[in-house]
N, C-alpha and C positions, 0 to 999 in steps of 0.2 A: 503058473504065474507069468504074467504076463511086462517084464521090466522097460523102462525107458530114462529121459531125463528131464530136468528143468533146466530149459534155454533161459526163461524169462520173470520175473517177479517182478508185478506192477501194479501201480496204485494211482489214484488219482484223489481229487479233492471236490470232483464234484462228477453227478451220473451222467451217461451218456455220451462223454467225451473220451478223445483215445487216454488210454493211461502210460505214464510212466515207469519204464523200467528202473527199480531201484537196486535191485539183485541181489537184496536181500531185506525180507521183513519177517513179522514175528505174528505168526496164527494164532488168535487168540477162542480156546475152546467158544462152541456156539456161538460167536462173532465174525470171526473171517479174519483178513487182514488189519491189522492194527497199521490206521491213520489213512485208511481206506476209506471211500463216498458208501461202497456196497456194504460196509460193518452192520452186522448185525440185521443183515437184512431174509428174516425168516429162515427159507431152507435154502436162500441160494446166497449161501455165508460167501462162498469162494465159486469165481469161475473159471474155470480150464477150455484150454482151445492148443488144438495140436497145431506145429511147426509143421507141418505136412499140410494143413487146409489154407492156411498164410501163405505159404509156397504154390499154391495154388491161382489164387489171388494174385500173387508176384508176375505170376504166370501171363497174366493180364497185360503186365506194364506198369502196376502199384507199385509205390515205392511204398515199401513195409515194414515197420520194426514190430518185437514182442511188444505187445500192450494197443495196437493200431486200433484192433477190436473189441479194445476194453477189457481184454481178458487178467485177471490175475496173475494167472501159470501159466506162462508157454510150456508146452511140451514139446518131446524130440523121442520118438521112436514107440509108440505107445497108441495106438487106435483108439484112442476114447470115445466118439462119438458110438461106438460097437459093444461098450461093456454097458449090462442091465445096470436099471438102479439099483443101488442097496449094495453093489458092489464096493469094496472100501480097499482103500490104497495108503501106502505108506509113502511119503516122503522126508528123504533123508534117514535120519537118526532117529528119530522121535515124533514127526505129525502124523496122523490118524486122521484120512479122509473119508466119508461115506458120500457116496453120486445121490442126489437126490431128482434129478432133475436133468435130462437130455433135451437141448434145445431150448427154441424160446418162442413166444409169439410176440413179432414187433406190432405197437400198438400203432406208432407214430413212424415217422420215417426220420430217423437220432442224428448227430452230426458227424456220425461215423460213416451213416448211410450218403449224408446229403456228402462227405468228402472224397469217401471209397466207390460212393456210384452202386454199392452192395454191402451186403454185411453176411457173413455165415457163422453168426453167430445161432439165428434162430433155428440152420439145420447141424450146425457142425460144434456146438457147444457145449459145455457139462458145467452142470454145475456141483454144488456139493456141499456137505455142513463138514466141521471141525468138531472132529470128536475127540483127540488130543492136539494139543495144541506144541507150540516152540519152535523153533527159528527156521526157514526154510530160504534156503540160497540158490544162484545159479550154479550147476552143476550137481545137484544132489540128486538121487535116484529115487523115481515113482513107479511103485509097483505094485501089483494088484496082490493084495494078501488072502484078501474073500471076494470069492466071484459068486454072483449068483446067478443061477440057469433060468 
């Protein structure tokens, strides 16, 4: 098993824009985030992006917060863009994550692109459905429960 944390919980009200760190909201099974733009949107309910590829970024000169890249979950110590799909993660207490989806293809160039100058979301992102759902904070621990080879 593979453990780490959540730095970031973020949401916004409309797509393609950086989101908001709210630091805590409530997964709602097959949905995503509740009061989230991305709800309900197919397999890519919830998106993860690790504290380590934003740091990356930062690296640059970016001034950077969790959600910069529209991600849902920041993460903190946790390699995600490395686990297969189908792999499923536990956050906190009670949410139930399955990966459906590594990376992205950007179609358009978003206003995270035209602000950041880059985006790593299409190589450095996960995405993922909610298979049990309930409240999910910063600081609570994401860890891989089924890994698949």
């Amino acid at each position: 098993m593979v453990k780490g944390k959540i730095v970031g919980v973020c949401i916004s009200d409309r797509k393609g824009i950086p989101k908001k760190n709210v630091r805590t909201a409530y997964l709602e099974v097959g949905q995503g985030l509740k009061d989230d733009a991305h709800k309900g949107f197919g397999h890519r309910q919830v998106s993860l992006l690790a504290k380590e590829s934003i740091d990356k970024m930062r690296d640059k000169g970016l001034e950077l917060v969790e959600g910069s890249f529209a991600e849902n979950l920041t993460t903190e110590g946790i390699e995600l863009k490395t686990l297969p799909i189908g792999t499923e993660l536990t956050v906190g207490a009670e949410v139930l994550l399955r990966i459906t989806q590594i990376g992205k293809e950007c179609h358009t160039k978003c206003a995270i692109y035209r602000k950041m100058g880059d985006c790593i979301m299409p190589n450095e992102g996960v995405f993922a459905e909610v298979v049990k759902g309930g409240t999910v904070k910063v600081g609570d621990t994401i860890e891989t429960t089924k890994q698949v080879k």
